[in-house]
C-alpha positions in Angstrom: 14.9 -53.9 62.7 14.0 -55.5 59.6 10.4 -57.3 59.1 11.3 -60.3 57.5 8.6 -60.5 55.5 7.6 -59.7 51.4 6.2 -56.2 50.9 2.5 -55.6 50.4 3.0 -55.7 47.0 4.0 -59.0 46.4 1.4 -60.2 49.1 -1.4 -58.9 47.3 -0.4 -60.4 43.9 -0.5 -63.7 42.4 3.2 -64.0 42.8 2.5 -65.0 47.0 2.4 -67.9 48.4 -0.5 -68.4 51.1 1.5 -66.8 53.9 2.2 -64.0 51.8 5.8 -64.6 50.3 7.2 -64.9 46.8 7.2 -68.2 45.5 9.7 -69.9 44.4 11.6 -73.2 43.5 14.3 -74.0 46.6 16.7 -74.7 44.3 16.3 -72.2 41.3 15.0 -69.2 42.9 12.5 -69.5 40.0 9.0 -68.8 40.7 6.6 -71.7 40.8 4.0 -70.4 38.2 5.9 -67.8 36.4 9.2 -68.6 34.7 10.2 -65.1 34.3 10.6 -64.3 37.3 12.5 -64.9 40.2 13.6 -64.1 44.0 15.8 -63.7 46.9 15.8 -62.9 50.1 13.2 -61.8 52.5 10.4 -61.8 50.2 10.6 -65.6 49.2 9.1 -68.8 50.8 12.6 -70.4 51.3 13.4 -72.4 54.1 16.4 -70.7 55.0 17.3 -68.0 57.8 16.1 -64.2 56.4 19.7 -63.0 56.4 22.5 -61.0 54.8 24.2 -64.1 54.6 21.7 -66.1 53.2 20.8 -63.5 50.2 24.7 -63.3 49.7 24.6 -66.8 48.8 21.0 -66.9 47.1 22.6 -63.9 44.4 25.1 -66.1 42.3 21.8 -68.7 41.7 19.8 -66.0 40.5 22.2 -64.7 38.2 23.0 -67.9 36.5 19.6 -68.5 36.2 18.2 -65.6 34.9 21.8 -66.1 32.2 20.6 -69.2 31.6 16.8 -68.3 30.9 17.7 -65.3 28.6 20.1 -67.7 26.5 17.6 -70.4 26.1 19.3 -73.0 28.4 17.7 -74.9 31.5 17.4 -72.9 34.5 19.2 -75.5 37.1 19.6 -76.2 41.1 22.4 -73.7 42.5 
């Protein structure tokens, strides 16, 4: 069963949240502090369900986004 949670990693970096999860923007999937970066899934602080489902629909943002932030355009709300 999977733990539903962000890997040690991530909880012991500045990229966590206080409960221990990446954070980032609800809408962008871009991290709050670091604009290079950004998440899906499990790991994050999103108020969504930790699911297949849910990542499968998190994906297309983050790929957009991260398009959008390599060509110089605004990262924006998926």
């Amino acid at each position: 069963m999977p733990t539903h949670t962000a890997p040690e990693f991530i909880k012991r970096s500045n990229l966590s949240d206080t409960l221990g999860y990446l954070e980032v923007h609800k809408h962008t999937l871009q991290h709050s502090r670091y604009p290079n970066v950004f998440g899906l899934g499990d790991s994050t602080n999103l108020p969504v369900s930790k699911t297949e489902a849910a990542v499968f629909s998190q994906f297309p943002v983050v790929v957009h986004n991260l398009e959008n932030l390599l060509n110089a355009r605004d990262v924006v709300a998926g």
